[in-house]
Every structure is written in structure tokens, then in C-alpha cells.
CHARMM internal coordinates of N, CA and C (Angstrom, degrees):
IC EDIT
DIST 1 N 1 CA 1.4288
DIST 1 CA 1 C 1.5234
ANGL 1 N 1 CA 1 C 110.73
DIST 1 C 2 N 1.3392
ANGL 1 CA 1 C 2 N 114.07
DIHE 1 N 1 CA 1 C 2 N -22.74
DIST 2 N 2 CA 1.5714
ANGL 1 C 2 N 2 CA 129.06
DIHE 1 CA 1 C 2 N 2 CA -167.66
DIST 2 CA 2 C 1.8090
ANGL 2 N 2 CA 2 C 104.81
DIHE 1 C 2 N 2 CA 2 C -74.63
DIST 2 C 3 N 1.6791
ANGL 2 CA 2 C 3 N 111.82
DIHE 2 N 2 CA 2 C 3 N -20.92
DIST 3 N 3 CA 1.4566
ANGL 2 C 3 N 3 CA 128.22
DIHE 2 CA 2 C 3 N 3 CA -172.56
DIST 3 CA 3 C 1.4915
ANGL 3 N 3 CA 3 C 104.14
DIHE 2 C 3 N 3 CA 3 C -76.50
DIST 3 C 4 N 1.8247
ANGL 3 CA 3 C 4 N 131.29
DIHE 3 N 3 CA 3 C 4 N -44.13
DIST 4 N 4 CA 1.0511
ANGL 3 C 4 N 4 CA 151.84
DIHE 3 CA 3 C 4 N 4 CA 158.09
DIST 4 CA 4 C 1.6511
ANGL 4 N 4 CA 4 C 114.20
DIHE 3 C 4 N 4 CA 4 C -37.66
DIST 4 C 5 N 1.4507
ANGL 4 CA 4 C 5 N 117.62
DIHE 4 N 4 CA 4 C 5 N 112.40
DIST 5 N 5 CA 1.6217
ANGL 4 C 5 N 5 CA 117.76
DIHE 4 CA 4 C 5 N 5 CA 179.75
DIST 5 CA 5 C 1.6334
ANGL 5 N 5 CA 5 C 96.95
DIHE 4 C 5 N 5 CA 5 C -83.77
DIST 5 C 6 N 1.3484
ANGL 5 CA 5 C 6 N 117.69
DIHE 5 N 5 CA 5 C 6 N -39.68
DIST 6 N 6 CA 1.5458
ANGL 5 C 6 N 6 CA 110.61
DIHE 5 CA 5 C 6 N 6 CA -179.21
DIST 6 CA 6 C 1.4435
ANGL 6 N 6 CA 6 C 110.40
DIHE 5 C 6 N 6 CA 6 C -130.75
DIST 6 C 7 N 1.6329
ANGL 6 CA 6 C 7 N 104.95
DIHE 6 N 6 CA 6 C 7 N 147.37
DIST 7 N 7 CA 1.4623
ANGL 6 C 7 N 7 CA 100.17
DIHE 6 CA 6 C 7 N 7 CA 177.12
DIST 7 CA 7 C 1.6812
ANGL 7 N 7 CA 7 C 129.32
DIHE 6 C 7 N 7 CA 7 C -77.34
DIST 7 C 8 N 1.4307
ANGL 7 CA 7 C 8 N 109.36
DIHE 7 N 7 CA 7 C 8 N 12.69
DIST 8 N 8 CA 1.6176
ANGL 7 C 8 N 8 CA 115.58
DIHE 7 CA 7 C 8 N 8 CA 158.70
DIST 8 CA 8 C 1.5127
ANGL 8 N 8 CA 8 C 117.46
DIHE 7 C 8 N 8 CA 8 C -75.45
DIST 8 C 9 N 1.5996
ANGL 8 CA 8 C 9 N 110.83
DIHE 8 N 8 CA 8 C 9 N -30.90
DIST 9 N 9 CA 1.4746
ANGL 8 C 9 N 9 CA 105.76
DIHE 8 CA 8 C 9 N 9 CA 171.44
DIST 9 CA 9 C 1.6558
ANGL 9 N 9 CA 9 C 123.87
DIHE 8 C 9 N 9 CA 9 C -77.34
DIST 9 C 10 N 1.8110
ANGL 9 CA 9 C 10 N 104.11
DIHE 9 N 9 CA 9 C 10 N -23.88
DIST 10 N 10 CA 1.2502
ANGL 9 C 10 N 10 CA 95.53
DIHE 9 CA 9 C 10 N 10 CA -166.17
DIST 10 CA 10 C 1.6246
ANGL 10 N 10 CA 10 C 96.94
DIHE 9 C 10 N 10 CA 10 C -72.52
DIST 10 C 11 N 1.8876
ANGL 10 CA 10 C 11 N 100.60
DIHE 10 N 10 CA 10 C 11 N -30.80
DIST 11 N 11 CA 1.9059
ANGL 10 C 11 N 11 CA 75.30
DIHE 10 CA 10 C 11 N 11 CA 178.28
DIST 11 CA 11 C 1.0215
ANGL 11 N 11 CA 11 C 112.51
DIHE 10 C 11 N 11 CA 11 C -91.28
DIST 11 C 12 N 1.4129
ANGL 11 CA 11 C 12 N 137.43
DIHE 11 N 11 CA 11 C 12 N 33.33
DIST 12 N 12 CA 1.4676
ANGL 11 C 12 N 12 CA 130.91
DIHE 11 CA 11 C 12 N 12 CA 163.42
DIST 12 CA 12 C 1.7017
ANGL 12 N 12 CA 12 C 88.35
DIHE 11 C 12 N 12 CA 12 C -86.45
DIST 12 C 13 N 1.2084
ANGL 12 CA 12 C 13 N 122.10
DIHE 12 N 12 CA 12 C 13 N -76.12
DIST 13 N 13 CA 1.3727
ANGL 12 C 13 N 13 CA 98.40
DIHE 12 CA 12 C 13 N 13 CA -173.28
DIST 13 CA 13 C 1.5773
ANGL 13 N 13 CA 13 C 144.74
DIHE 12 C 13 N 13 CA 13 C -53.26
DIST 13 C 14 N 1.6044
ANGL 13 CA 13 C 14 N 111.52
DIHE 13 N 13 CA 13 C 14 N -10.70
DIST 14 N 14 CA 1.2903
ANGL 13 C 14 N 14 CA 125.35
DIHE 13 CA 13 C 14 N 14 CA 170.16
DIST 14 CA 14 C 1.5198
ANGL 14 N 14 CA 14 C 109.18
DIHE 13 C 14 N 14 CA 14 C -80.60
DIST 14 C 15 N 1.3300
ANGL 14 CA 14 C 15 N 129.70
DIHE 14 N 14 CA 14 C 15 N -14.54
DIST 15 N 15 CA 1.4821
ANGL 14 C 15 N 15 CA 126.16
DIHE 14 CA 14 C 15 N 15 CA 169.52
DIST 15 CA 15 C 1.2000
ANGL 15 N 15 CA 15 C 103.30
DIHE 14 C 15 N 15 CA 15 C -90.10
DIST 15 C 16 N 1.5950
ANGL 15 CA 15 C 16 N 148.62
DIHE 15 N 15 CA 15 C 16 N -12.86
DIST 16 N 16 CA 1.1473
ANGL 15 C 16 N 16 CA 142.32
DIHE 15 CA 15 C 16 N 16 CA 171.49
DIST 16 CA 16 C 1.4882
ANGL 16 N 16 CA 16 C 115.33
DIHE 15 C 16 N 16 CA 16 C -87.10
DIST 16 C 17 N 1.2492
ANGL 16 CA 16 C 17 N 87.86
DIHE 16 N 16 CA 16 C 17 N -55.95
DIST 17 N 17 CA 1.7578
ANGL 16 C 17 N 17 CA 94.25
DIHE 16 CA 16 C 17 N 17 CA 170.51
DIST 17 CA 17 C 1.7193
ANGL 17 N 17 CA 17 C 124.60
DIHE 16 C 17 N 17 CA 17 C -58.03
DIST 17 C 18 N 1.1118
ANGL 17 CA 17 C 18 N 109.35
DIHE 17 N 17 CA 17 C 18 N -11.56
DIST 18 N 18 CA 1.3223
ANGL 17 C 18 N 18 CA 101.22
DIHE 17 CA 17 C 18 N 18 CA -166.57
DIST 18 CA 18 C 2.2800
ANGL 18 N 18 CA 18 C 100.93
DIHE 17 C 18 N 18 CA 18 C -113.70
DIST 18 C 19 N 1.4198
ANGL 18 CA 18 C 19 N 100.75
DIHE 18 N 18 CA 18 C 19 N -19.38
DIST 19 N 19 CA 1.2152
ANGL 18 C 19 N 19 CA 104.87
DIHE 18 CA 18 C 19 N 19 CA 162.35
DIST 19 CA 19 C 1.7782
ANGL 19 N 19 CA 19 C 114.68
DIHE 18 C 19 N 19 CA 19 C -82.76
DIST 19 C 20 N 1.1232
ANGL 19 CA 19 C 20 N 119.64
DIHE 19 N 19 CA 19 C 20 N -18.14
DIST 20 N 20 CA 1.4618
ANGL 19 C 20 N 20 CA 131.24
DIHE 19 CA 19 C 20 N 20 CA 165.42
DIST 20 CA 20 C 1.8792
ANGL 20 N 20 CA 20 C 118.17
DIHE 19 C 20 N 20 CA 20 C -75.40
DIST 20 C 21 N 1.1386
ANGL 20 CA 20 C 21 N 95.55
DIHE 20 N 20 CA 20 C 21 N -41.81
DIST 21 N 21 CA 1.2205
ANGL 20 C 21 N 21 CA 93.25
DIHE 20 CA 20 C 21 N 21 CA 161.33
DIST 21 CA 21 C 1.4038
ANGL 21 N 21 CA 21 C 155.44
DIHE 20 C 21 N 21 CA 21 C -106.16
DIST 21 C 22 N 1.5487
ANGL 21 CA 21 C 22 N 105.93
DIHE 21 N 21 CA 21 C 22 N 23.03
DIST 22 N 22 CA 1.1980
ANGL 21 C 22 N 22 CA 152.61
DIHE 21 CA 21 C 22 N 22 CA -170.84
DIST 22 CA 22 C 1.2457
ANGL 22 N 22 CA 22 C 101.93
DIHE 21 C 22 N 22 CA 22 C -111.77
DIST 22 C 23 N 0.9594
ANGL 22 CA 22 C 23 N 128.28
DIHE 22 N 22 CA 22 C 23 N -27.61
DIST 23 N 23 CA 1.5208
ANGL 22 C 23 N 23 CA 127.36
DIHE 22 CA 22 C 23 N 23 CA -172.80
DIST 23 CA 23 C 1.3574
ANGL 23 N 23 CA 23 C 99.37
DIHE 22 C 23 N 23 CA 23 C -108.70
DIST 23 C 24 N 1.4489
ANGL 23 CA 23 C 24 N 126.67
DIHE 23 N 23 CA 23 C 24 N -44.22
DIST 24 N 24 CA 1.2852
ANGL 23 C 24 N 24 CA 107.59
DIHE 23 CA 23 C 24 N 24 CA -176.25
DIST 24 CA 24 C 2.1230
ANGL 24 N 24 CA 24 C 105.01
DIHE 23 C 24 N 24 CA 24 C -85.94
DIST 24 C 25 N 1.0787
ANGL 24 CA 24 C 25 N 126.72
DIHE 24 N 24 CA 24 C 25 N -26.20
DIST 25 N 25 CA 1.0218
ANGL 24 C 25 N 25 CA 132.66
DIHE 24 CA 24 C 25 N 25 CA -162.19
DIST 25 CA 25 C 1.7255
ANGL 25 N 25 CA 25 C 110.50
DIHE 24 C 25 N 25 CA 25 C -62.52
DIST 25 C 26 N 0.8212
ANGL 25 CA 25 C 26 N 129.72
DIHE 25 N 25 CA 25 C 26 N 130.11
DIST 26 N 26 CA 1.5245
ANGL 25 C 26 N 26 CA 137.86
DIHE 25 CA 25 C 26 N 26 CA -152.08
DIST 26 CA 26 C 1.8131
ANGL 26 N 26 CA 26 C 112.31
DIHE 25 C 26 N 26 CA 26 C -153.95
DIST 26 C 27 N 1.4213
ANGL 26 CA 26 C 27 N 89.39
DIHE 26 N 26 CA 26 C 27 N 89.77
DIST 27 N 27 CA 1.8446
ANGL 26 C 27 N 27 CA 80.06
DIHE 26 CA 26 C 27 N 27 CA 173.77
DIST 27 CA 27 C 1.8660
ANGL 27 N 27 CA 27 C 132.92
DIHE 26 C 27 N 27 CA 27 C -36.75
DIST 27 C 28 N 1.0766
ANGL 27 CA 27 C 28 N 105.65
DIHE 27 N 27 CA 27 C 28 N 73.84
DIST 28 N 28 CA 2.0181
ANGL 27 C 28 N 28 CA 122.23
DIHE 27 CA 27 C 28 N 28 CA -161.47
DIST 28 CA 28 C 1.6093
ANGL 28 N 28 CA 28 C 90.17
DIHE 27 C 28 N 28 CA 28 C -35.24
DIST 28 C 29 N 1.9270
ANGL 28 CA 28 C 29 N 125.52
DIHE 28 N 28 CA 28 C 29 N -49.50
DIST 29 N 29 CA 1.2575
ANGL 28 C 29 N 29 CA 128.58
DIHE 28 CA 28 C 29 N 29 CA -155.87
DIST 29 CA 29 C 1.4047
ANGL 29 N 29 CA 29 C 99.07
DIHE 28 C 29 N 29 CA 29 C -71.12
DIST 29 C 30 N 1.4746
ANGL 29 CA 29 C 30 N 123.10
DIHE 29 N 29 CA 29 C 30 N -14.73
DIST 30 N 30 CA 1.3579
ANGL 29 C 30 N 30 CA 87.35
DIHE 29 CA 29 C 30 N 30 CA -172.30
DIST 30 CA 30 C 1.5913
ANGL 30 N 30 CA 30 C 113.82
DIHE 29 C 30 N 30 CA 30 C -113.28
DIST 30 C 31 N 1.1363
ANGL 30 CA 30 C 31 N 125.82
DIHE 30 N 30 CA 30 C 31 N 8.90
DIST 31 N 31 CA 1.3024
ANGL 30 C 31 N 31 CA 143.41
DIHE 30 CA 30 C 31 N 31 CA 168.07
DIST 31 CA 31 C 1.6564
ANGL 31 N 31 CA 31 C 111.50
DIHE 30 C 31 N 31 CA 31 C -92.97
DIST 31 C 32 N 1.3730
ANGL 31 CA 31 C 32 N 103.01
DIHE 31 N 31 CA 31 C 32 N 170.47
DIST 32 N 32 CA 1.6357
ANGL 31 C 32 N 32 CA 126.32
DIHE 31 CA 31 C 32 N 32 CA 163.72
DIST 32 CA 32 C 1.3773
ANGL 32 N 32 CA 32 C 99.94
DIHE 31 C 32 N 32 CA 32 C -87.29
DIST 32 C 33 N 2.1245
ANGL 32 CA 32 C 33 N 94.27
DIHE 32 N 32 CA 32 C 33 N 152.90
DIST 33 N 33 CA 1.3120
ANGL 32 C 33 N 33 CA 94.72
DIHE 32 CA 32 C 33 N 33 CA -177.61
DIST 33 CA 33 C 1.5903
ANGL 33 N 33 CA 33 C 100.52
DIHE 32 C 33 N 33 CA 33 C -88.71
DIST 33 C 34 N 1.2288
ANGL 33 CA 33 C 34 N 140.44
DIHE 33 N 33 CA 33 C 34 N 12.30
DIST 34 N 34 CA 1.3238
ANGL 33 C 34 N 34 CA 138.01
DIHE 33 CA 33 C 34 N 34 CA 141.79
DIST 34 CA 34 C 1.6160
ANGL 34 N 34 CA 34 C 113.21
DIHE 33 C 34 N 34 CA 34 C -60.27
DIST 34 C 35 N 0.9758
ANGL 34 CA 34 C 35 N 118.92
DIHE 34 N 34 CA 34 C 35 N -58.30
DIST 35 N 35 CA 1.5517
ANGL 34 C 35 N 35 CA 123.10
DIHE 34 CA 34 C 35 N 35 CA -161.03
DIST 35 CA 35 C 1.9816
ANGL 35 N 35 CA 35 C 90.45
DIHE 34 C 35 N 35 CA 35 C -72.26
DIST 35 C 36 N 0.7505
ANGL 35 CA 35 C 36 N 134.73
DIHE 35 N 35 CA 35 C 36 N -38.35
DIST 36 N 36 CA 1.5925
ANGL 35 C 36 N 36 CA 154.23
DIHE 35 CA 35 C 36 N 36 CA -145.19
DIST 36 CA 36 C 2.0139
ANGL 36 N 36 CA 36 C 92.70
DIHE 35 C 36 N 36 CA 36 C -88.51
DIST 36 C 37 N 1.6427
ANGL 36 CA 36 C 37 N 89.94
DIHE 36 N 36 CA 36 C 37 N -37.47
DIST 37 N 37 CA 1.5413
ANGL 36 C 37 N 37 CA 72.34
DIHE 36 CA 36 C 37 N 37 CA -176.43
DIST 37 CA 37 C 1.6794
ANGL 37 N 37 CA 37 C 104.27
DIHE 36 C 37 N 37 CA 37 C -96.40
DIST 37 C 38 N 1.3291
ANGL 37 CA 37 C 38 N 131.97
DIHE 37 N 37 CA 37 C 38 N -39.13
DIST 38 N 38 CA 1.1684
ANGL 37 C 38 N 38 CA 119.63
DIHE 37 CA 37 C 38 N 38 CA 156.35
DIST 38 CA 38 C 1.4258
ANGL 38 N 38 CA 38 C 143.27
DIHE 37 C 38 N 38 CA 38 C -18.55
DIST 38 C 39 N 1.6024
ANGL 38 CA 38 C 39 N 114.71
DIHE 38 N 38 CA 38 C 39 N -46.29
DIST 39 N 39 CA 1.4438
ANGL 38 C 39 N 39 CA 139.33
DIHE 38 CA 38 C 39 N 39 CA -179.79
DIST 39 CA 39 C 1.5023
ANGL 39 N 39 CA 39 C 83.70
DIHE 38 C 39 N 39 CA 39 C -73.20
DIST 39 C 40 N 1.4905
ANGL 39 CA 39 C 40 N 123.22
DIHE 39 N 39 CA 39 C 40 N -60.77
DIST 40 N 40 CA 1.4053
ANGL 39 C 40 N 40 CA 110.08
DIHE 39 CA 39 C 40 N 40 CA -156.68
DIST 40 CA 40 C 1.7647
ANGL 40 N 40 CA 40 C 118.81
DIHE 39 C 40 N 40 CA 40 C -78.19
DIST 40 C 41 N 1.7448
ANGL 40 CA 40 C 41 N 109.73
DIHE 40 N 40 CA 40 C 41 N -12.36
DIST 41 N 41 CA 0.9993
ANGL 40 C 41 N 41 CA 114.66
DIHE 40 CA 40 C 41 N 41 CA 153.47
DIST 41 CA 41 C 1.7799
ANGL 41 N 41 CA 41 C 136.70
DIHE 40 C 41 N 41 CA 41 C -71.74
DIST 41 C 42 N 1.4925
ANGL 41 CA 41 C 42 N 106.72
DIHE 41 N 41 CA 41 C 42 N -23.32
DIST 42 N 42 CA 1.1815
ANGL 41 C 42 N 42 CA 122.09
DIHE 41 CA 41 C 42 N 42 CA 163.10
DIST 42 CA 42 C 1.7213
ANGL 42 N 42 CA 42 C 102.70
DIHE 41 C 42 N 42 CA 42 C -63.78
DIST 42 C 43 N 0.7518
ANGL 42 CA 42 C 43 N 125.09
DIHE 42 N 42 CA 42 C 43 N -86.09
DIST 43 N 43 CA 1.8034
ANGL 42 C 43 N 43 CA 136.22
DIHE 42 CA 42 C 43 N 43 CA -174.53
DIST 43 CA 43 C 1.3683
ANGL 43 N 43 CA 43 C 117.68
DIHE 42 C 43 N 43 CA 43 C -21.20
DIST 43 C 44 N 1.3052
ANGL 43 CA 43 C 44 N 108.81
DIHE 43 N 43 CA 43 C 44 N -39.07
DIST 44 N 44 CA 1.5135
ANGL 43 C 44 N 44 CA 128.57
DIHE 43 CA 43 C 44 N 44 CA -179.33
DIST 44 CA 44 C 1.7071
ANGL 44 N 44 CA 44 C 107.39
DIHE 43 C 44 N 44 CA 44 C -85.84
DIST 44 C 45 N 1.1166
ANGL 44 CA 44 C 45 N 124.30
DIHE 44 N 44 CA 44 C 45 N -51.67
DIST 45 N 45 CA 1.4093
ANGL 44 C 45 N 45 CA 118.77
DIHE 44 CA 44 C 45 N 45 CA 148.63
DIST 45 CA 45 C 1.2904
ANGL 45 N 45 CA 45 C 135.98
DIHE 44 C 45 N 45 CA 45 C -15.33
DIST 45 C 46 N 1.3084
ANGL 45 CA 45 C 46 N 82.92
DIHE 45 N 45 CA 45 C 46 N -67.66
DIST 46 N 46 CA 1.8338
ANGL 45 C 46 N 46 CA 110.91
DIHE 45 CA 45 C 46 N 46 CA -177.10
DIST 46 CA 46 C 1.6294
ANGL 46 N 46 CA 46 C 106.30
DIHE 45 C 46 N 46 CA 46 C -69.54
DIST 46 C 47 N 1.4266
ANGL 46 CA 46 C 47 N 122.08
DIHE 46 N 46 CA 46 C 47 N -24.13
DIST 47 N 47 CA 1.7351
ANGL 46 C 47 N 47 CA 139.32
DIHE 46 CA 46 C 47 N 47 CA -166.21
DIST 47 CA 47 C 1.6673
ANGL 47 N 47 CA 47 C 96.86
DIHE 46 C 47 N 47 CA 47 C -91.12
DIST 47 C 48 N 1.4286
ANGL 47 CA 47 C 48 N 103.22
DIHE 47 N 47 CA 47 C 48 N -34.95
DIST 48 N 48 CA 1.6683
ANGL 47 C 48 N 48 CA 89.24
DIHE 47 CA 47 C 48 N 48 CA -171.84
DIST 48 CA 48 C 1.6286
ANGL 48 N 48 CA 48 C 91.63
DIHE 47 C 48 N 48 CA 48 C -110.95
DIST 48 C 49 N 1.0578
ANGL 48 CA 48 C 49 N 135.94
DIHE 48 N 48 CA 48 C 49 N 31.79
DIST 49 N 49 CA 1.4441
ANGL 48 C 49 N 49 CA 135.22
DIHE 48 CA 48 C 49 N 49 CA 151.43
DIST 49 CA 49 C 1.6590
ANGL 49 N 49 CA 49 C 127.18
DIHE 48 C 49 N 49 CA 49 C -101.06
DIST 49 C 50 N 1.5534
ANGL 49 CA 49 C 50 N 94.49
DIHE 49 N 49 CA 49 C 50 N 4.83
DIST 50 N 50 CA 1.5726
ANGL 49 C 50 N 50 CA 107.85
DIHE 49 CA 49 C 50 N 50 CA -177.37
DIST 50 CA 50 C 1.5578
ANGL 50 N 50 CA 50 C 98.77
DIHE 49 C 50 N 50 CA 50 C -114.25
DIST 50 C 51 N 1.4364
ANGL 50 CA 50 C 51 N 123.10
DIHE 50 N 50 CA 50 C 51 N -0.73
DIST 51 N 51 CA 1.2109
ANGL 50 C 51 N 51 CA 122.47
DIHE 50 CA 50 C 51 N 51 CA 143.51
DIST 51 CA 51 C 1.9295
ANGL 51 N 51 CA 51 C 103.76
DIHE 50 C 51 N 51 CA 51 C 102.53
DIST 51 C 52 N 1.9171
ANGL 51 CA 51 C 52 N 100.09
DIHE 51 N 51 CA 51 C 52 N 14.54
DIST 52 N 52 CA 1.1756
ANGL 51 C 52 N 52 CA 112.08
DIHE 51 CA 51 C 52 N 52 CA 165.12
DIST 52 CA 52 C 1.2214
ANGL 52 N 52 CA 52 C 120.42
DIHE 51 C 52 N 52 CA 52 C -74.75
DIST 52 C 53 N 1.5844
ANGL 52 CA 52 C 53 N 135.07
DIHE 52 N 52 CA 52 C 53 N 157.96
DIST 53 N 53 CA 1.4923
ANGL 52 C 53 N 53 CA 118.83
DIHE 52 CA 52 C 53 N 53 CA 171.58
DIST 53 CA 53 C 1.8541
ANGL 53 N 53 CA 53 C 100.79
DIHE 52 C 53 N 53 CA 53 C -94.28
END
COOR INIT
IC SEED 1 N 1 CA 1 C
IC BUILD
């Protein structure tokens, strides 16, 4: 928080970061690493179809 000069950026980046990692974040333990890579191949699809790199 100490990296942040104002607290509009730190929550600009905590609303990005936390919708970014919500979407990619995937409990690994409770899946197969088949099923695990699928989900994570879907997500990434779907991430570079919204025109993110």
C-alpha cells in the first residue's frame, strides 16, 4: 500500500486485480490436471477475446 501515492489508485488497482484474478484463479487441488488445463485454457481464450494481451 506504501507503493500507492494516492488511495484512488490503490483502489483502481485492487478492482482490476481482483476481477483478474478471480477469473483466472481456479482451485488446481480440487480438479484434474486434465480438467485444470481445459478450464485454464478456456479463460485464456475468453482473456484474449476481450482484446487484452
Amino acid at each position: 500500500m506504501l507503493r500507492f501515492r494516492q488511495m484512488r489508485c490503490l483502489q483502481k488497482f485492487a478492482a482490476v486485480h481482483s476481477s483478474v484474478y478471480n477469473h483466472f484463479n481456479q482451485e488446481r487441488s480440487l480438479y484434474s490436471r486434465a480438467n485444470f488445463k481445459l478450464n485454464r485454457a478456456a479463460a485464456l481464450t475468453e482473456w484474449r477475446g476481450l482484446g487484452v494481451s
